[in-house]
C-alpha positions in Angstrom: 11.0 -14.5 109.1 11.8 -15.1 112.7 12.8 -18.3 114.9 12.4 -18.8 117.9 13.9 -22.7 119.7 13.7 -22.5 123.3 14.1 -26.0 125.4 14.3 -26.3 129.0 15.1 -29.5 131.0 12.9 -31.0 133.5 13.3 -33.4 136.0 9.0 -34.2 136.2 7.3 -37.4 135.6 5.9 -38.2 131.8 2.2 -36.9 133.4 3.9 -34.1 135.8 6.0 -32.6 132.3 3.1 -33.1 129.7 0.6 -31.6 132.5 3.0 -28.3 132.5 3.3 -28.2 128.3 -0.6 -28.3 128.6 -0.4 -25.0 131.2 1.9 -23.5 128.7 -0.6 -24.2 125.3 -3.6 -23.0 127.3 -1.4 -19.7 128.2 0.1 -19.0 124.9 -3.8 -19.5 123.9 -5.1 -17.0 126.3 -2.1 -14.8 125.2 -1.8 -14.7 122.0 -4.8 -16.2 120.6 -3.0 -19.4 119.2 -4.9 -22.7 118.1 -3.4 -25.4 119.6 -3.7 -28.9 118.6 -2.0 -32.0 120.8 -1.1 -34.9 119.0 0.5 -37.5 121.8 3.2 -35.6 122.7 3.8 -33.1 120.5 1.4 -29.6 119.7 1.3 -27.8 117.1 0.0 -23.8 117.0 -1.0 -21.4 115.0 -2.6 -18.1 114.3 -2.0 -15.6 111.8 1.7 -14.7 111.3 2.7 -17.7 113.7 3.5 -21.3 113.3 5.5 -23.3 115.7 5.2 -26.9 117.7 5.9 -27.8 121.5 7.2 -31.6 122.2 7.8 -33.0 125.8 10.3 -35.3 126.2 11.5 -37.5 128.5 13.7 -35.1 129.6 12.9 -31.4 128.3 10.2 -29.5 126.6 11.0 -28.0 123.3 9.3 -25.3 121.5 9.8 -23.9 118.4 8.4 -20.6 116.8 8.4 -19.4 113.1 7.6 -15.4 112.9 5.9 -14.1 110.4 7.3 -10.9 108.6 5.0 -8.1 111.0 5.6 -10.4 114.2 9.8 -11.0 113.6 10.4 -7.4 114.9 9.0 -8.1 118.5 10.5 -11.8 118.7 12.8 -10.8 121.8 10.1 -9.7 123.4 8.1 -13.3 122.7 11.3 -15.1 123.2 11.3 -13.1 126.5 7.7 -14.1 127.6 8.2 -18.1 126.3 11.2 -17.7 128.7 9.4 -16.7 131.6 6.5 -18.7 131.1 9.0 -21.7 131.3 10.5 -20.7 134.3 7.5 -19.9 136.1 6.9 -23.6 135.2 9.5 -25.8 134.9 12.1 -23.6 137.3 15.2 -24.5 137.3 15.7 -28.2 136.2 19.4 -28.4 136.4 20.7 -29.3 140.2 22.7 -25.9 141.5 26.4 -26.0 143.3 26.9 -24.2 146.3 28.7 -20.6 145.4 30.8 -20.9 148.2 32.1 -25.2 149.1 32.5 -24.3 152.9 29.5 -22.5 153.1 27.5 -25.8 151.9 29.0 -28.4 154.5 28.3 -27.4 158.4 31.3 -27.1 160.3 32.9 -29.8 162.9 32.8 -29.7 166.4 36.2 -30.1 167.9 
C-alpha cells in the first residue's frame, strides 16, 4: 500500500483557501471518480482502491492519499497530478528572493 502527503502553503483568506480545496475535491471527483464528503474543514474521499482526506488550514492545505495494492504502482504519477493541481491553484505561496540582489534594486542617479 501506497502514501501519498502533499501540503502546500497558502497565503488566502479562510473563504479564498477552503474555496480552492473545494476546486480541488470537485477535480479529483471529475478525475478520478472519488466521493467526497466535507466535514467543516476537512474532506474525506474515497473510491475503490483509494482512501485519503484533505484539511485546510489556516495556513496550508494538506492531503493525504492511501493506495490500494493495483493503484500503488502508478502513485508518482497521482502524486504528479495532486502536484500540479495544487500549483495551478494555490501557486507559489512562499514569497521569492531576487536571483540576482542588484538586479532587484534600480540603480542611483549620480
Amino acid at each position: 500500500m501506497a502514501t501519498i502527503r502533499v501540503v502546500r502553503k497558502h497565503q488566502f483568506t479562510p473563504a479564498k483557501a477552503k474555496s480552492v480545496a473545494e476546486k480541488m475535491a470537485a477535480d479529483l471527483h471529475r478525475r478520478f471518480g472519488l466521493e467526497c464528503a466535507w466535514d467543516g474543514n476537512d474532506c474525506r474521499f474515497e473510491r475503490s482502491g483509494l482512501t485519503g482526506s484533505m484539511r485546510v488550514g489556516k495556513n496550508d492545505i494538506a492531503l493525504d492519499v492511501k493506495l490500494g495494492f493495483l493503484l500503488s504502482a502508478v502513485a508518482p504519477s497521482i502524486e504528479r497530478a495532486i502536484h500540479e493541481q495544487l500549483d495551478e491553484l494555490v501557486g507559489d505561496a512562499a514569497p521569492k528572493a531576487p536571483k540576482d540582489a542588484a538586479a532587484a534594486k534600480p540603480a542611483r542617479k549620480r
